[in-house]
N, C-alpha and C positions, 0 to 999 in steps of 0.2 A: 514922305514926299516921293513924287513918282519921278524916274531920271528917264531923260529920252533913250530909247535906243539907239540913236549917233553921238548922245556924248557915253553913253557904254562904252559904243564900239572904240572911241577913243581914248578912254580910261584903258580898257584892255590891250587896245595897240600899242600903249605907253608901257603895258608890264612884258608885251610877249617878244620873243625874239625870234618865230617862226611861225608862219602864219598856213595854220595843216589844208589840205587839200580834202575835195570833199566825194561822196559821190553821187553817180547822176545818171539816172533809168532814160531818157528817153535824148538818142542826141539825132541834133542835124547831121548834113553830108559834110561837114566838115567837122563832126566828131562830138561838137557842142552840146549843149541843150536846142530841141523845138523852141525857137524863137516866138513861134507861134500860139505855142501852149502856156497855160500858166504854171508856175511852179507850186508843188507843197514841198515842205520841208519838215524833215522827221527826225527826230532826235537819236534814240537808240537805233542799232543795226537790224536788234529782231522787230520793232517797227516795222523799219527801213521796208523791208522784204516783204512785211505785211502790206503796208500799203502798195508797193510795186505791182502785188500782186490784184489788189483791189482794184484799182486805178488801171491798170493793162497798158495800152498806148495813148491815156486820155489826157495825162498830164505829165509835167517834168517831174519826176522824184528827186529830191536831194537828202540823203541822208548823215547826219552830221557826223556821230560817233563813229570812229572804224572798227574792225573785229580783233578783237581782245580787250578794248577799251572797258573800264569799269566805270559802269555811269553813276554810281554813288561819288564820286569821286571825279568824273571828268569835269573841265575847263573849257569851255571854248574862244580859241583865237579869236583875233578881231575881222577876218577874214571869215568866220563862219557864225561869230555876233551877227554881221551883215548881211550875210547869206539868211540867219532867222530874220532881222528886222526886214527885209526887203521881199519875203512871201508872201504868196498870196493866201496861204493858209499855213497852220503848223500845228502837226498832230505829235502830241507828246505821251507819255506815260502818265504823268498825275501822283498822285500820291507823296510829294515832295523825294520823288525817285530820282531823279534828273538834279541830285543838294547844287553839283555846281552850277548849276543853268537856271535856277530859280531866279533872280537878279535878269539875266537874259529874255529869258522866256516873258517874264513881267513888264520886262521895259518894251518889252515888242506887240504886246497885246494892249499896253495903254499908248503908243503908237497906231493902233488901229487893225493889227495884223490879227486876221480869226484863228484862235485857238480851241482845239479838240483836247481835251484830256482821255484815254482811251481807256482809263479805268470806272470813269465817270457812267459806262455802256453796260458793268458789268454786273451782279450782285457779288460783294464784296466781303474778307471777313476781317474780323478783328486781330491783331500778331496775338498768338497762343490760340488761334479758335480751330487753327487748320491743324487736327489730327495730333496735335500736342497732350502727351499724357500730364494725367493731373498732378503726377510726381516729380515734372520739368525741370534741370536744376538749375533754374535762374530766373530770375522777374525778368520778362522782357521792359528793355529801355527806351523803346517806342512804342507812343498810344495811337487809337489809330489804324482807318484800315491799312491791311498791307496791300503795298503795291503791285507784289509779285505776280500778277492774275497768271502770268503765258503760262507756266507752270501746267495751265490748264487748256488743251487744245480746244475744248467743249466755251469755254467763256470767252476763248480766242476767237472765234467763230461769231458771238454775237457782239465782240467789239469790230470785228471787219465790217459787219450788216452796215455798225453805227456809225465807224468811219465813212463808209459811199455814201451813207446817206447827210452827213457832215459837209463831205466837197461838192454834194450837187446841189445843194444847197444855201452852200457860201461861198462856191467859186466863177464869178463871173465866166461863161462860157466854155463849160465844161459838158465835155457829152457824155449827158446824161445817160442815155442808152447805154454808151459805151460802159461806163463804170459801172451798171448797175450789173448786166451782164457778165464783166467781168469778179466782180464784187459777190454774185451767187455762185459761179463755178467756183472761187477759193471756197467759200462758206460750204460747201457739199464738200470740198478734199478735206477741208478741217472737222467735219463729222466725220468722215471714213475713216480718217489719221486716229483719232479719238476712239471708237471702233477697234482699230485696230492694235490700239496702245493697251486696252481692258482684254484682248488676246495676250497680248505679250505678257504683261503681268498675271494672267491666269494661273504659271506655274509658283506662284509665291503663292504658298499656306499663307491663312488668316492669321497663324502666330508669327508667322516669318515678318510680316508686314511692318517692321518698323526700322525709321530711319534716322540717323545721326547724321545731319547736315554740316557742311564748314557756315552757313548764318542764316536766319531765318528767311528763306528763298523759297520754301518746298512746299508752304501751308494750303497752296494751292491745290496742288497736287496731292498730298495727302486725303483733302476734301475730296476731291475729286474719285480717286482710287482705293478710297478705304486703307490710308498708311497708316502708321501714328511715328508723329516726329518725335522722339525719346531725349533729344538733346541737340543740340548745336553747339559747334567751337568758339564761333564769336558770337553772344549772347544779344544778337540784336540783331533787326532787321538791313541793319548798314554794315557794310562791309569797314567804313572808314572808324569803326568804333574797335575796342579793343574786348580782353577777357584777364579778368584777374586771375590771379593764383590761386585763390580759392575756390572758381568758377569753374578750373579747369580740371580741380584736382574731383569737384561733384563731378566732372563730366568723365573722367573716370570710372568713379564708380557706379553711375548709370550706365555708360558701357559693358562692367564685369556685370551688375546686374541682371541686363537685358540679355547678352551672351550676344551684339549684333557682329557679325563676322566682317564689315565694311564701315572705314567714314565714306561718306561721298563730298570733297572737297570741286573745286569753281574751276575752271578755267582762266577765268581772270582775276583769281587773287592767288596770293601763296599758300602753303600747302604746309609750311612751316608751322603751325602749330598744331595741325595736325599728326603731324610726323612725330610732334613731342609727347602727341597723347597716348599715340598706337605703341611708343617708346614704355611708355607708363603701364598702359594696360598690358602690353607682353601677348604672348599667344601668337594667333595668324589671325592677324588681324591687317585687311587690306584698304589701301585708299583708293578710290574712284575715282576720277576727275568726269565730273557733269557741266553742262555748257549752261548756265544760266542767266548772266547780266546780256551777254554776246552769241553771235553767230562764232561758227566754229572757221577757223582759216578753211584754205582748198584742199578738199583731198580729205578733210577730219571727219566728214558723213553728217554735219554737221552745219556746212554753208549756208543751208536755207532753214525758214522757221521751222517747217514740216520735218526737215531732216535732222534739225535739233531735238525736234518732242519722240522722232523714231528711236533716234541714237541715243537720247538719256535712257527712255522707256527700256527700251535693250539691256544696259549696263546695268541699271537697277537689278533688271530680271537677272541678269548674268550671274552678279555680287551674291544678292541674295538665294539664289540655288545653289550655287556651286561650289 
């Protein structure tokens, strides 16, 4: 049975006791949103910035999660339920990336409100197909493509094309010019960015090339970059899942195995079992922190999508030469 998105938002206003604040690309002289303009509403932060970027001054941006946020795991208020049911469009991830807003997101599109899935744009792979050796030590616990495309600047690039052409499309009086224009200048930085990230990576040997993730995030990138992922700490594409004892202790010894001198653990989870494994393995063995689910706060090089794909890009290279 499908529930409205107003008796949601009311279910959810019954559980929450603070209702988060959101944010919002294009305002009036009094600070607001363009009254004028219609709203889209984006879920994730690294969206967020995507679409900002696409869209330029054509429409209101609101974007829901804030930076740190893990959207395997986020909840949205009843104040930003409302905010999704009342768009005039909502561009999300897909991939049942979004677990808390699945419920949200559904009650707002059988409401009437157009939704884009941005993974829908992309060719896609399966978890384990991205650069995962055949000696993995774990069955992945999710079937199913993965969601994680941004990973990849180059597939980023032709979900933005798909997003402009999504809102001029479906968004009553939107200037078209305007997005489409703005929508080819991101799509040319996001090849440059891309470009310039297979520079960065250059100094990584073809045996160096492999990485030990904190959870299946990187399959993208791997494909993309010629990695191979050796192993992950949490054995699944979700961060809200866990890792047995057993799981951890192969992950181990694919570590001594491989001799990789870095984990690269998230931003937005903890680092805690991480810590337990570089514990185990012994040696100099260091952890990374990579921006993955979120944009990075101000000041981390990180803030924008473009400066997330420079700044991982970087740290990898760092890790793995140094």
């Amino acid at each position: 049975m499908r529930i409205s998105i107003r008796i949601l938002v009311g279910l959810i206003a019954g559980l929450s006791l603070v209702a988060a604040g959101c944010g919002d690309d294009n305002t009036d002289a009094a600070g607001g949103p363009d009254p004028d303009l219609p709203t889209v509403v984006v879920t994730t932060n690294i969206l967020g910035d995507v679409v900002e970027n696409v869209v330029g001054d054509a429409l209101n941006v609101v974007t829901i999660m804030p930076v740190g946020a893990d959207p395997h795991d986020f909840r949205a208020s009843a104040q930003e339920a409302a905010q999704i049911g009342d768009a005039d469009a909502l561009v999300v991830n897909g991939g049942a990336f979004e677990e808390g807003l699945i419920d949200v997101i559904e009650a707002a599109e059988g409401d009437g409100v157009p939704v884009f899935e941005a993974l829908s744009a992309v060719t896609t792979i399966e978890f384990g197909e991205g650069g995962h050796s055949d000696d993995d030590h774990h069955d992945h616990d999710h079937d199913g493509a993965d969601p994680h495309f941004w990973s990849d600047p180059a597939r980023m690039a032709v979900a933005a094309d798909a997003i402009a052409d999504f809102l001029i499309d479906t968004v009553d009086g939107v200037d078209a010019d305007a997005v489409r224009t703005s929508a080819s200048a991101f799509v040319a930085e996001l090849e440059s960015v891309d470009a310039e990230v297979v520079q960065t990576l250059a100094v990584i040997g073809d045996d160096d090339r492999v990485l030990v993730t904190n959870h299946d995030s990187f399959g993208y990138f791997a494909d993309r970059y010629d990695f191979e992922v050796a192993g992950t700490v949490i054995p699944s594409g979700s961060t809200t899942d866990g890792a047995s004892a057993q799981e951890l202790a192969e992950l181990v010894e694919v570590i001594k195995d491989e001799g990789v001198p870095a984990i690269f653990s998230e931003s937005t989870v903890s680092d805690e079992l991480a810590q337990t494994i570089t514990s185990e393995v012994g040696g100099d063995i260091e952890i990374v922190e990579l921006y993955t689910g979120s944009l990075g706060e101000s000041g981390s090089g990180a803030e924008t999508y473009v400066g997330m794909v420079r700044t991982n890009a970087q740290r990898i290279a760092d890790a793995l030469t140094g």
